[in-house]
N, C-alpha and C positions, 0 to 999 in steps of 0.2 A: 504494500500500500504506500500511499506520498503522505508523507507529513513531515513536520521540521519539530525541532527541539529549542527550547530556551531553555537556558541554565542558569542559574544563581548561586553561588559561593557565597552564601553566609556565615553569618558568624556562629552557630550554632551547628551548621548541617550546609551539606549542596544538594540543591533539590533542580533537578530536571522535570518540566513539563512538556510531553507530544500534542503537537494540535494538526489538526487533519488538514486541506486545503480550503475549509470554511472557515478557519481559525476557530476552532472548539476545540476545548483541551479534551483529548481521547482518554490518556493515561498520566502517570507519574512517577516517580523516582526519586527516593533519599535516605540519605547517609547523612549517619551524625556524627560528632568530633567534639572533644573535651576541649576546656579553656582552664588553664592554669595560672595560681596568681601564688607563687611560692614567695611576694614579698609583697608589702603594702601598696598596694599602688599600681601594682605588676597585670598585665593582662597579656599571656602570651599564647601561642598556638603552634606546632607542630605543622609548619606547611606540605611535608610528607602527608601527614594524616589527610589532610584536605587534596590533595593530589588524586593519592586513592580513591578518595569520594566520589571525586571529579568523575575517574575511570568508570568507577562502578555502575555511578548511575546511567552514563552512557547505555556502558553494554548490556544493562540489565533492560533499557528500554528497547535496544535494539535485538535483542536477546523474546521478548515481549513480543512485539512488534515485526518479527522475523525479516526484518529490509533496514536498509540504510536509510535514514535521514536526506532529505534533502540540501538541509543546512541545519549549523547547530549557531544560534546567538547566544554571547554570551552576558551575565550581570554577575556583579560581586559586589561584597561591601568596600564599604571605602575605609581612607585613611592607614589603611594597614602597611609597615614597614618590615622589609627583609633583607637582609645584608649577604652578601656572597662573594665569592672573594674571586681569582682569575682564571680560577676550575671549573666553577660558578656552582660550587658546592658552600650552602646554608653554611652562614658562621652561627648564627645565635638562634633560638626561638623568634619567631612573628609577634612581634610588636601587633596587637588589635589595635581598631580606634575605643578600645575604653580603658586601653590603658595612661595611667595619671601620673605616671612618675615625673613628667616633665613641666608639671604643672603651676609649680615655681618662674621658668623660664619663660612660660606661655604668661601668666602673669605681668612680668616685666615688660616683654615685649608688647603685650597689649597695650599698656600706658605709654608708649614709648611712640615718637612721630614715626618711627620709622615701623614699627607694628600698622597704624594705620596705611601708610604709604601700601605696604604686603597684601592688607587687606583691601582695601580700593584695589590692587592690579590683579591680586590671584581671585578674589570672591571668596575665598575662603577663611572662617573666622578664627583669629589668632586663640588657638584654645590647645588643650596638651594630647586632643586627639592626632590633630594633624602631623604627618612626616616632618613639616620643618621644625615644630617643636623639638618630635619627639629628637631629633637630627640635633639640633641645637644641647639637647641633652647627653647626648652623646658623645660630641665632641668634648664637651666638660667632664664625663664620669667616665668615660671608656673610649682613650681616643688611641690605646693600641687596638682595639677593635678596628674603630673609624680606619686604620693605618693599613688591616690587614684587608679590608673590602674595595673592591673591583667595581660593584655595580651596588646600587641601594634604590629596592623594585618594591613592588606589593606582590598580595595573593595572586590577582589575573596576568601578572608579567611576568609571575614567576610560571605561570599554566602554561602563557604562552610560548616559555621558552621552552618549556619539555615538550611540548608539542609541535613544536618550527624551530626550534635552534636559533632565534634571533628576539630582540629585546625590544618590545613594540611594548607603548602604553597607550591608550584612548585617550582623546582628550579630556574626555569625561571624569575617570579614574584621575589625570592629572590634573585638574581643575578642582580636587578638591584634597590636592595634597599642601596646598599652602606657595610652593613653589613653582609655581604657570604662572603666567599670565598670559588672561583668558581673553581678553584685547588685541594681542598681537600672536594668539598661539605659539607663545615658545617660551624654553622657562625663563624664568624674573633675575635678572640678572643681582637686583640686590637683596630678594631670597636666597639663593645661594651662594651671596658675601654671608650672609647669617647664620644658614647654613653652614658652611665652611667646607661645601665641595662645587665642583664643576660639573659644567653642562653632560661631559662626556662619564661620569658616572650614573646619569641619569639613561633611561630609556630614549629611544626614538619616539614622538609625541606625533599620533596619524587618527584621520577622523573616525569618529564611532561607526563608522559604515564598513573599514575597513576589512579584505578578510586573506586570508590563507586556503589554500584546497588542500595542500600536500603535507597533511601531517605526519612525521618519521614512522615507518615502517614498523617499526619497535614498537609502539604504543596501542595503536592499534591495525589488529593486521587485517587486510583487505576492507577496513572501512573507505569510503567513498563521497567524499563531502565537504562541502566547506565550511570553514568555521569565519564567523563575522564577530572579530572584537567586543563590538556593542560599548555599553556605556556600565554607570552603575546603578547599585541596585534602587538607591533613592529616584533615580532620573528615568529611571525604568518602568518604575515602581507605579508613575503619573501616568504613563504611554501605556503600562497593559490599565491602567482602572480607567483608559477612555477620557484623562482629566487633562485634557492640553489645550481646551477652546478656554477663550476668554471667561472668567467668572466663576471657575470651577477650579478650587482644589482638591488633591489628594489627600488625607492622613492615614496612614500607616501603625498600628502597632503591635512589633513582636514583644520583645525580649526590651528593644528601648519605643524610640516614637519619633514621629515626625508628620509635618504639616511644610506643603509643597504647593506651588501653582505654576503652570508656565508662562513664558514673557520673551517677546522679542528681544527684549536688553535685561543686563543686569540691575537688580534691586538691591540697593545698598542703601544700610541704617546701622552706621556705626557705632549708636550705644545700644542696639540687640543683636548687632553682627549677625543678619542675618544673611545666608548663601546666596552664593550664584552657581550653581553647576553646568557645564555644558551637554545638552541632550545632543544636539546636530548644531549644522552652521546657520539655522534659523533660531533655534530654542537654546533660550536656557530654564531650568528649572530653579528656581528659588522658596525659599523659605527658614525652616529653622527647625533642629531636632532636640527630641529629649533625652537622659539618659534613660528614666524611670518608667517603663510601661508594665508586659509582662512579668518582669522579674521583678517589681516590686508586689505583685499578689503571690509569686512565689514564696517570698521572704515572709510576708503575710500567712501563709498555710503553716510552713516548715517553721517558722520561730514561734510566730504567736499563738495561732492554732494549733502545734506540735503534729501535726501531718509531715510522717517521716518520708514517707514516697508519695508524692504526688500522683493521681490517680484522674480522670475523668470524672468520676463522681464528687470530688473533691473539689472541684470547681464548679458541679454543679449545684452544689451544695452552697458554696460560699455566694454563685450570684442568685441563689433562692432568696437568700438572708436580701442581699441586697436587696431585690426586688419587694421583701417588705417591710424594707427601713422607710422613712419617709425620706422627701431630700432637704437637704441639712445634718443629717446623721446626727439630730437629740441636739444643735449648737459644737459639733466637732468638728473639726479644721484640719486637714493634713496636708502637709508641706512632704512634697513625694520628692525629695531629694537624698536619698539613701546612696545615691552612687555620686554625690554633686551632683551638679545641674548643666547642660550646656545652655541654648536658648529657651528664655532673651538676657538671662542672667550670667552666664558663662562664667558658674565659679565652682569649683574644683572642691573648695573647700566647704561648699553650704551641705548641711545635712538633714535627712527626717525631722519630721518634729507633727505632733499630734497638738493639736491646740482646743483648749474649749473641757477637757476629759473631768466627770464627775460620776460621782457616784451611780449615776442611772446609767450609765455606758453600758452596753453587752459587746458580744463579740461582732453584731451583725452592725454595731453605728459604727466598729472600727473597718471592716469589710465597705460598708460606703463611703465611708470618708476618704478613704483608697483610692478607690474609682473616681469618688469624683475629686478628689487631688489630681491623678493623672489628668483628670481630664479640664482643670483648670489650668493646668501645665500648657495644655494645647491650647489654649483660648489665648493665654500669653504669649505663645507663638504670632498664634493669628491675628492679635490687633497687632504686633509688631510687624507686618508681613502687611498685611491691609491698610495697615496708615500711608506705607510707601509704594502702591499699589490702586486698582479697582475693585470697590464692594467686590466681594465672594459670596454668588448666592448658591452655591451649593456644593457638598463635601463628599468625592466619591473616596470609600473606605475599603481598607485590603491590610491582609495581617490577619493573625490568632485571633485577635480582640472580635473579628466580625462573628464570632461561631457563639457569644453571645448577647442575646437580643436587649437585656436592661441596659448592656455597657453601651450598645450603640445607641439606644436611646438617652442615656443620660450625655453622651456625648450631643448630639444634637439640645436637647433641653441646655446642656453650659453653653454653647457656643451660638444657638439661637439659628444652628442652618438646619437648610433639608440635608438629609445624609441620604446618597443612593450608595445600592453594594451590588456591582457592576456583574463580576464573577467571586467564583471563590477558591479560585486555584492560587498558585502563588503570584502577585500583583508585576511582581519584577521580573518570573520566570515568561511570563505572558512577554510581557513589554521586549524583554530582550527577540522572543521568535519576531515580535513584529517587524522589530528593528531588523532584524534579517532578513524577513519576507522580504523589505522593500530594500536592505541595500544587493541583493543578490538578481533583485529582478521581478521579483513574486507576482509584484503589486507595487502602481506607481505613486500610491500614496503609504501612509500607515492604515495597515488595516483596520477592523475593529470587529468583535465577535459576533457570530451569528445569529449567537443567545440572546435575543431582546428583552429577557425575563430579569430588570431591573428589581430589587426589592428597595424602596426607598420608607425613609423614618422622618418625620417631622416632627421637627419641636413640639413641645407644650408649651404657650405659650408663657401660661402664669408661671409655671416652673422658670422657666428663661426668665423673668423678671426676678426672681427670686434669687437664682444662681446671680444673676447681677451683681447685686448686692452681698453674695456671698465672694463672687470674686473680688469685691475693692476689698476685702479683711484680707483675703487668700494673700495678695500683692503687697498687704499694709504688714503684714506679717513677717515677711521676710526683711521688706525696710526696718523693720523694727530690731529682727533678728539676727541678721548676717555679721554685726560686727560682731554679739557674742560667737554665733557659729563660729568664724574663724579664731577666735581668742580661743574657742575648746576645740578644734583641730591642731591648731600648735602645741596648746598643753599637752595632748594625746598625743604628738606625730611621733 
């Protein structure tokens, strides 16, 4: 049979989606992969492990599917750093973007003209996720490392080169390492003064359409296909949920979160540093992510509720509760900043904090107060992103979060938009087939699925008046809070 693959390299797992010639996703594919943080701060990964995944899902599709691919597009998360030396064998673990060790540096730089200058030319916001940070810290704590490495790639450059033997990055992937600039496509010359390496350590920088047919013999044998770089997973994310017409954002939540919209130029607001990423030579995607989404109800089961293995019921359990908490969860407040914060606050150092908590609390007002934390997190994106922008009347949603119904509703009730939920396969694995359908030929636009079976969620409206007013505390809270936070992250660092 014809169909094509989009892949996505996340941070948890690589999930591969097949979609037919009507673009309906047929089947799927995925492999998971641990994340280790053997020191404070530390988030790293096994780019091996993830290689494997890569493979697997492949052949377990094509394996499925009994034929080759027509094309495979590829997405990955962003920010990820890998060092390798003139073998072009891994020196160290994968730097993730949630790792914070260089969050110090990202600090300084940010208050600093020459932070701003990075930020205006790359779009990307000076924070400890990105390479140049993370780059900058390295040169300071490990610069016989820096001394012993060849090239300094991500997750997808590193795919790419086991797969083609050559060192291509998308613009896409490089647009949101800190060091592009996304104005003249090439890197920033006084990003990496900062940095403190050169151009020629870096990848070749080629447009998200780009592709390869002939990948090495070795990998896989008698496959037949080409493979289309693609973009990432946030910019992807927007293209499979259908959300690139005017007025329409994506939000996004796995493990973290994000709220996105597309724009012929970039969107820049330098006290929320919100993004610019590059989708194609027309699009860029902009907005602003969180760290806090699913893995903040996880820490919620596992610490508070003492749910030692997370289960399905477990979740379905906890948004039962939700469902009959009222909203305001009793006067309870939670500031969902357990891992810091990126946007609009981009601080490394703020932490959780439950506010409002008395005697009448049960388990089910801390369970709402959760959800709708997260989900005032995302409203703080969106005025940030909407002030420097056009009304946003409507929010198409992809991610874990969509499988269930109260979260997407109380998202819609905080944020006051219609929410539609376009598919429900992976948001970014969709977006990257597209993105191949049409750089290969497919189709002379971006597609869009065949499936017209929208499920769309509208506000309440009194609720939304309500969350209102519970968002000016949510926001007064933190200005209230954040010097002590940092004053008890020093004590404790």
């Amino acid at each position: 049979m014809n169909y094509l693959i989009g892949l996505d390299i996340g941070t948890g797992s690589t999930k591969a989606v097949a979609l037919n010639l009507q673009y309906e996703p047929i089947t799927s594919s995925q492999f998971f992969y641990p994340t280790e943080s053997l020191k404070p701060g530390y988030s790293e990964q096994d780019p091996g492990l993830i290689w494997e995944a890569f493979v697997s899902c492949i052949k377990e599709l094509i394996n499925k599917l009994q034929a080759n691919p027509i094309c495979i597009g590829l997405s990955s998360a962003m920010h990820s750093l890998i060092l390798v030396d003139e073998t072009h064998r891994v020196l160290s673990p994968m730097m993730t973007w949630a790792d914070n060790r260089s969050s110090e540096e990202a600090k300084q730089l940010k208050e600093s003209e020459a932070g701003l200058n990075v930020y205006k030319a790359s779009g990307t916001p000076i924070h400890s996720m990105s390479p140049l940070c993370k780059l900058i810290w390295l040169q300071k704590n490990d610069p016989e490392l820096i001394a012993k490495t060849k090239k300094f790639i991500s997750i997808k450059e590193y795919i790419w080169f086991k797969l083609f033997g050559e060192y291509r990055i998308d613009y896409s992937i490089a647009s949101c390492s800190g060091l592009f600039n996304i104005h003249t496509k090439t890197w920033d010359k006084q990003a990496l003064e900062l940095a403190g390496i050169t151009d020629s350590q870096l990848s070749t920088p080629v447009s998200t359409d780009y592709y390869n047919s002939n990948p090495l013999p070795t990998i896989f044998e008698e496959l037949s296909t080409s493979f289309v770089i693609g973009a990432s997973d946030g910019c992807l994310a927007n293209l499979g949920s259908e959300a690139t017409a005017d007025g329409l954002a994506s939000v996004t939540i796995g493990t973290s979160g994000a709220l996105r919209l597309a724009s012929p130029k970039p969107i820049f607001n330098p006290s929320a540093m919100t993004f610019s990423y590059i989708l194609d030579d027309k699009t860029y995607i902009c907005g602003g992510p969180i760290n806090n989404g699913g893995r903040t109800l996880q820490w919620l089961l596992k610490n508070i509720f003492k749910k030692e293995k997370l289960h399905a019921e477990d979740y379905q359990n906890l948004f039962e509760q939700v469902e009959n908490t009222a909203s305001g969860s009793n006067g309870l407040i939670f500031l969902p900043y357990l891992a810091g914060e990126r946007a609009p606050i981009w601080d490394s150092e703020a932490c959780g904090t439950f506010f409002g908590l008395n005697l009448k609390h049960e388990q089910k007002h801390l369970a709402r107060a959760v959800v709708e934390g997260i989900c005032y997190a995302l409203k703080d994106v969106l005025e940030a992103v909407e002030g420097q922008s056009e009304t946003i009347r409507q929010i198409h949603v992809s991610g874990g979060f969509t499988h269930s119904k109260i979260w997407m509703q109380i998202l819609a009730d905080v944020t006051g938009k219609k929410l539609a939920l376009v598919l429900e396969e992976d948001a970014s694995a969709v977006g990257a087939a597209y993105l191949a359908a049409k750089a290969m030929g497919l189709t002379k636009t971006y597609p869009v699925s065949a499936n017209k079976k929208q499920e769309t969620i509208e506000p309440d409206l009194k609720k939304y008046s309500f969350h209102q007013k519970n968002f000016m505390l949510f926001k007064q809270l933190y200005a209230n809070l954040s010097i002590t936070m940092h004053q008890l992250y020093h004590l404790n660092g």
